[in-house]
N, C-alpha and C positions, 0 to 999 in steps of 0.2 A: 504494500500500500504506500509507502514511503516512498517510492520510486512514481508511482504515478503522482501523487500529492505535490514533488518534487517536481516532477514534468509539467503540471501546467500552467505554473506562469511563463515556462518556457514556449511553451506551445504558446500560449497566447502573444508572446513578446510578437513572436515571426510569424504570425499569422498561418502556421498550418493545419490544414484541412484534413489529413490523412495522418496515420500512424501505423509504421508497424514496428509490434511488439513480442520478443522470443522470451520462450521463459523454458525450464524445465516443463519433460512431460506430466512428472507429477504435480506441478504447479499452478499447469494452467488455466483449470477452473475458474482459482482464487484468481488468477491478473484477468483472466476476461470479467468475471465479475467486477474487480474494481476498476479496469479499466474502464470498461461501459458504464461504469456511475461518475470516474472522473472526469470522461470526456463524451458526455452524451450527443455532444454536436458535432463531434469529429466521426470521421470515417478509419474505424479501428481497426487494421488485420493481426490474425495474430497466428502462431508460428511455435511450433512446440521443439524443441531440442531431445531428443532422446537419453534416457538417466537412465531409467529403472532397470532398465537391463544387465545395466555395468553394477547394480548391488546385490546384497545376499538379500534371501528371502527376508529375512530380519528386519535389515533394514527398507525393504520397499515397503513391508508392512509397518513400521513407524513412519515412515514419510506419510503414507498415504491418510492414516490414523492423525497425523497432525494438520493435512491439508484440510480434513472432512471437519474436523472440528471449527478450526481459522473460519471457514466457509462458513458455517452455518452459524458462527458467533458474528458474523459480517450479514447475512441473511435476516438473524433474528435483531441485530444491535447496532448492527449500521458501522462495529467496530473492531479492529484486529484485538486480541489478547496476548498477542504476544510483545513481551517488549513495552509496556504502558498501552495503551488504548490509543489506535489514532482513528479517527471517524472520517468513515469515507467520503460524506459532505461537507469537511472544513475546505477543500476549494474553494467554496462558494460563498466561506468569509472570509475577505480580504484579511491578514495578519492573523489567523489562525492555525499554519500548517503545521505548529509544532502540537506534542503529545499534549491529550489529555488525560487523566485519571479519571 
C-alpha cells in the first residue's frame, strides 16, 4: 500500500493516465486491490512476477496465509495491518500519507 500511497502525487505531478504495475505472484491480489482504490481514474495494468515456485511448500503457505489476511483487513477496514495501519483512502487527503494507528 505504501508504494501506491507513494505513487500518487507522482502520478498526478506528470499527468499520467496509465500505469503498469509488477508485483509478486502471491501479491497481486493485495496491489490490484489497492491499486484500483489508489488510482480509480487511471488506466491500471498489472503484471504478476513469478515467486511461489522458487519456495518450499512452507513457505508458499505462509505467504499466501499472510496475503489472505492483509486482503481482507483492507476489504473489511479500508486498512493494511501490517507495519501501523495505513488506509487506502489517505490519497484523497492532501498531507495524510503517513501511518495511522
Amino acid at each position: 500500500m505504501d508504494d501506491a500511497l507513494k505513487a500518487r502525487p507522482i502520478v498526478d505531478t506528470y499527468h499520467a493516465d496509465r500505469l503498469s504495475v509488477v508485483s509478486s505472484d502471491f501479491h497481486l491480489d493485495r496491489v490490484r486491490f489497492v491499486f484500483e482504490r489508489v488510482f480509480p481514474d487511471k488506466v491500471v495494468e498489472f503484471r504478476e512476477a513469478d515467486y511461489l515456485d522458487t519456495r518450499s511448500p512452507e513457505e508458499r503457505e505462509r505467504l499466501l496465509a499472510h496475503e489472505a489476511r492483509e486482503l481482507q483487513s483492507l476489504r473489511e477496514r479500508g486498512e493494511s495491518i501490517v507495519g501501523g495501519a495505513l488506509k487506502v483512502d489517505s490519497w484523497q487527503r492532501p498531507g495524510s500519507l503517513s501511518k495511522h494507528s
